[in-house]
C-alpha positions in Angstrom: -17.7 2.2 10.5 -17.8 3.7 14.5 -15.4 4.1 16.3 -15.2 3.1 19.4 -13.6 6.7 21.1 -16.3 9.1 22.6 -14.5 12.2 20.9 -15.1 12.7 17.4 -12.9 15.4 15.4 -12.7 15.4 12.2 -9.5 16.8 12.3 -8.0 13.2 13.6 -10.3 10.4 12.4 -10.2 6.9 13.6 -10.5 5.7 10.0 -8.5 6.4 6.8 -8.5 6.0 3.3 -11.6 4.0 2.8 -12.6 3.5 -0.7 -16.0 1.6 -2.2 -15.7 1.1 -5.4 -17.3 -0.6 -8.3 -19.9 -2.2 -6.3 -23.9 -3.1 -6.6 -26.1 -2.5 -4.3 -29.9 -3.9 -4.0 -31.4 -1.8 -0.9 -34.5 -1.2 0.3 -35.2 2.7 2.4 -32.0 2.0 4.3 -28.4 4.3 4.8 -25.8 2.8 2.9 -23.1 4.7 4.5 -23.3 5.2 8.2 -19.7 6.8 8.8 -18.2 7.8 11.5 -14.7 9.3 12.1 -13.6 8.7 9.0 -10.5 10.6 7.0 -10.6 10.1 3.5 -13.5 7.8 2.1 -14.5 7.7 -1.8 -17.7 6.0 -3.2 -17.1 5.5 -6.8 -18.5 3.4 -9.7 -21.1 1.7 -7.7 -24.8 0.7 -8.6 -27.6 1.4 -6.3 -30.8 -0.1 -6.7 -34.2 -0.6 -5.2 -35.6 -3.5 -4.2 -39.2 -2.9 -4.3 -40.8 -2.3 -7.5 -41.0 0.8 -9.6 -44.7 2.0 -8.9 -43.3 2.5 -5.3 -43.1 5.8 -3.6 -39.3 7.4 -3.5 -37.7 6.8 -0.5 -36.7 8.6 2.2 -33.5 7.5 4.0 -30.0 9.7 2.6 -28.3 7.5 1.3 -25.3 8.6 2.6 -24.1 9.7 6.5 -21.2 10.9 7.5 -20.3 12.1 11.8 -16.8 14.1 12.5 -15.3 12.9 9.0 -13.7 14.7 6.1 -12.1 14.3 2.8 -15.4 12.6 1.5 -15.3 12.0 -2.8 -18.8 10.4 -4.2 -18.8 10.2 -7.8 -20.1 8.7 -10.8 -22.3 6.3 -9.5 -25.9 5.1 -11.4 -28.6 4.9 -9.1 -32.3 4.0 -9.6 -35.1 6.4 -10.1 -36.2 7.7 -6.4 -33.8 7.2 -4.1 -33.1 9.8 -1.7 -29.2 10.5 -2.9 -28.7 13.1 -0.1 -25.4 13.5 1.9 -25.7 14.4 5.5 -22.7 15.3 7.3 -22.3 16.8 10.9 
């Protein structure tokens, strides 16, 4: 989700209420949440799992991102052993 304004404030995002819920995900190292400008977004009830097998080192990429946005809610997900569950914001 990017917007395509040059000004981001998270004070007026371009994007509201956005909710992922109940969802699997099969990922290799990637981000997946790359937000931008977003007012309100809740990750909930979702599966992430690695691709690769388990004797493979952790990896490295947060899985979550967030530029100029607020009111973010990530919650009782599962996730696989290793993954990086960091959220960056800025």
């Amino acid at each position: 989700m990017e917007p395509t304004n040059q000004v981001v404030d998270p004070a007026h995002p371009v994007h509201h209420n956005i909710a992922v819920e109940h969802n699997t995900f099969d990922i290799s190292d990637v981000t997946v949440v790359n937000a931008k400008s977003v007012g309100g977004f809740t990750f909930t009830g979702n599966t992430v799992r690695r691709l690769d097998e388990a004797d493979q080192p952790p990896y490295t990429s947060p899985l979550f991102v967030f530029h100029g946005s607020s009111g973010i809610r990530i919650a009782r997900n599962h996730y696989d052993k290793d993954l990086n569950t960091s959220v960056v914001t800025d």
